[in-house]
Each structure stands twice: as C-alpha cells, then as structure tokens.
N, C-alpha and C positions, 0 to 999 in steps of 0.2 A: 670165626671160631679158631681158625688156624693160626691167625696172626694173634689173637689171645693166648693160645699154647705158647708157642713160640718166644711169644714176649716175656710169658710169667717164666718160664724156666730158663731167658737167658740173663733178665736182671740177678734171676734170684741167684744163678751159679756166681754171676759179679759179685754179688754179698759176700762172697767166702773166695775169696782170690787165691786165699792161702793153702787151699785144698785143691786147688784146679789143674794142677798135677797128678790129682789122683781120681779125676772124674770118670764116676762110670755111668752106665744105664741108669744104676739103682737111685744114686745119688742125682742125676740129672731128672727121674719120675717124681722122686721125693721133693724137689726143691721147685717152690714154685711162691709169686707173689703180686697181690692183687694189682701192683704200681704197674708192672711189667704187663699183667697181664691188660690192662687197660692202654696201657700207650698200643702194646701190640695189636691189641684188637681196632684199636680205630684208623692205627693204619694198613689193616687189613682191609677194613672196611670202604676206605678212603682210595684204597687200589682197586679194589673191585669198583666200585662206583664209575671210576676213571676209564675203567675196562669196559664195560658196557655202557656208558653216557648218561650216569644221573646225576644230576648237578642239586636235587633238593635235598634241604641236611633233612637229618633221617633221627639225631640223636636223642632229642627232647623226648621222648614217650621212654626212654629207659632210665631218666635221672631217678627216680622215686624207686623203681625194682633193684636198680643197682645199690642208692642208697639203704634200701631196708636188707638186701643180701650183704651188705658189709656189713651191719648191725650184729645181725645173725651171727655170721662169720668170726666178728671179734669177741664175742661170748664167747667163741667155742676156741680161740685160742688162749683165751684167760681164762678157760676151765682146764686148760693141758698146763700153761703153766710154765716154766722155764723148759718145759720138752719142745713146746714149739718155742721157735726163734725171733717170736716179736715182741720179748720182753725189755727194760728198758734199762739203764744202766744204775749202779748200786748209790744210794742218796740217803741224806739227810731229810727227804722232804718229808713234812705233815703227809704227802699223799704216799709214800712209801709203803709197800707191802711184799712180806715173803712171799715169793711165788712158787715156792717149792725146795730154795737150794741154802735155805738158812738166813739170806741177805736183803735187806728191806732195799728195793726194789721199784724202781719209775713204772706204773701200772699202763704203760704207753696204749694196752689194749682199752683198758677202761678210757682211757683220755679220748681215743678214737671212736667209742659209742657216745660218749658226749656229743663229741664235735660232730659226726652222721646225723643225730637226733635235732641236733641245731639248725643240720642244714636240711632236715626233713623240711621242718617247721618253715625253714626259711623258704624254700621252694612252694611251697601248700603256701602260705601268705603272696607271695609274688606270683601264683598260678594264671589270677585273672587280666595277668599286667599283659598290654599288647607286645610283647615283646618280639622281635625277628624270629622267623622260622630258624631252629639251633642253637640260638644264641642260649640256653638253660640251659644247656649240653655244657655248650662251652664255657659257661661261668660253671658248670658245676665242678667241671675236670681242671678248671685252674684254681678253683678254691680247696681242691680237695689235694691237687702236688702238689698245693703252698704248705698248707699243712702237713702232707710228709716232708718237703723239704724241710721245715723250721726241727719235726718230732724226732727227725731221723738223728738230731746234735744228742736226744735224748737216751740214743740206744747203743750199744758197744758195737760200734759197726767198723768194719772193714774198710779203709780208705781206697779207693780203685783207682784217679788219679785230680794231681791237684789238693787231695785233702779230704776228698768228695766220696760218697760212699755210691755205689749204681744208682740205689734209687734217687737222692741227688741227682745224676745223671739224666737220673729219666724224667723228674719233674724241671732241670733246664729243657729238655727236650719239647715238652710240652709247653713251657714257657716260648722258646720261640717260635713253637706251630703256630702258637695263637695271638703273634705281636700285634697283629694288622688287632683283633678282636681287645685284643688287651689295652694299645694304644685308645679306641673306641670308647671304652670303658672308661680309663683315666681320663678323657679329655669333656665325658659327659659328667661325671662327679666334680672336677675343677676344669671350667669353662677356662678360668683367665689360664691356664698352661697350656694349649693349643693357640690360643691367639697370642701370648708370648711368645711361642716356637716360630710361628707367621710371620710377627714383623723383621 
C-alpha cells in the first residue's frame, strides 16, 4: 500500500514538471495516477517479500479486481471531463468528443474502458490455461504499460526526458522488470527467433 502511494504521486508530480517548482502538500494529495501507482505497489511488494523470504508470486488473484477497478475508475474520470487530467489531445478523429472545454477531444478514457473490458475477456477465456504461478500478473501488467505507453502519444503531455512523458518512464520501467518474462513470451509465440538467437 505504501509503495502504491508513493509511486501514484511521484509519477503523477512527473506529469507536470513545469509546476514542480511550485509543489506543495496540496498539489502532491491531489495528484496521483494508476501507472505509478502499480509500478509502486509491486515494488513494494516485491521488497517486502525479499524482507521476509517468499519467493511464490502472489499476483494472479488481483488481475480481474484490478481490471474491473480501472473500469470503474475511467467512468468516473470521463464523467469529470477536462477537470481531471486524463483527457486526450484536441483531433480531427470520428472518435472526437467535447469534453467540457469546447474542443473535440481524443476520449483516451473511453479508449481505456474498451481496452480493460478486452482484457477482462481475455483473462476469463485464458483462465483454465495451465499457465506458471504469476505469470497473469505479468502478462497483464505488461499488456496494460503497452498500452499506456502507445495512449500516452495521445495526450498533451509533458516531456520529463528524452521526449518521454513519466509514464512513458514508468511502463520502460516495467518493460525491463519483466525482460527475462517478456523474452519467454516472444520466444514461445515465434519458436524460430530463439533458435535464430542460439546458432
């Protein structure tokens, strides 16, 4: 829980670099965001574990609660609207909509209830697969910064460095916790690129 705080309010102050000058209390209670707060908490988690000697992953029984609290969650910030700050940058697209400030509008939270519900679905159909203790976890948390990495090009965000906005940051971050996992994955989806890599 601690490493969850922690994390949602240091990404989200990133987000806004340009105010960080003038961070206070108020602003540091206020600002907070689900990326940060997931990298944070698992590696809260992942030190505690270390601290007292449990070496079995733990994560797979929260893919489906956390999935349906993001759901939740993005209702209620496309019910606030351009007040909350996870709207998306001003567009020509068919999916365009005012969000409150006159300007048709990348609905990036509605994109995000799609994409949770997808991957409800997707976890519920792959439920009875044998899969490694964790390994749900860890596919869900790298399918889920892929997608804020790619969504984040879609929001008027704050470059922190590189070009890269925090959260950026934070889904590389989670990108190489999970290379050993990740490599796994790519090499059982395409066989002949592992055995390429070997000769």
């Amino acid at each position: 829980m601690l490493g969850a705080l922690i994390g949602s309010r240091f990404f989200a102050v990133l987000e806004d670099v340009a105010n960080l000058g003038r961070l206070n209390f108020l602003m540091l209670y206020a600002s907070k965001t689900i990326a940060g707060g997931l990298l944070g908490g698992l590696f809260g988690v992942e030190l505690i574990k270390k601290i007292i000697g449990v070496k079995v992953a733990s994560g797979d029984i929260y893919v489906l609660p956390i999935l349906v609290a993001l759901t939740i969650g993005r209702f209620g910030c496309f019910l606030m609207g351009v007040a909350e700050p996870t709207y998306g940058k001003v567009t020509n697209f068919i999916l365009g909509m005012d969000l409150g400030d006159g300007k048709m509008r990348h609905p990036v939270m509605l994109y995000e209830i799609f994409f949770t519900i997808c991957l409800i679905v997707f976890f519920q159909f792959i439920r009875l697969k044998n899969l490694p203790n964790g390994d749900r976890f860890k596919l869900f948390m790298l399918l889920y910064f892929l997608y804020r990495f790619l969504i984040e090009f879609l929001k008027p965000y704050q470059p922190l460095f590189l070009n890269l906005s925090s959260i950026h940051w934070a889904a590389l971050i989670i990108f190489i916790y999970y290379y050993k996992f990740l490599w796994r994955l790519i090499s059982n989806l395409f066989p002949f690129a592992s055995k390429t890599n070997s000769l």
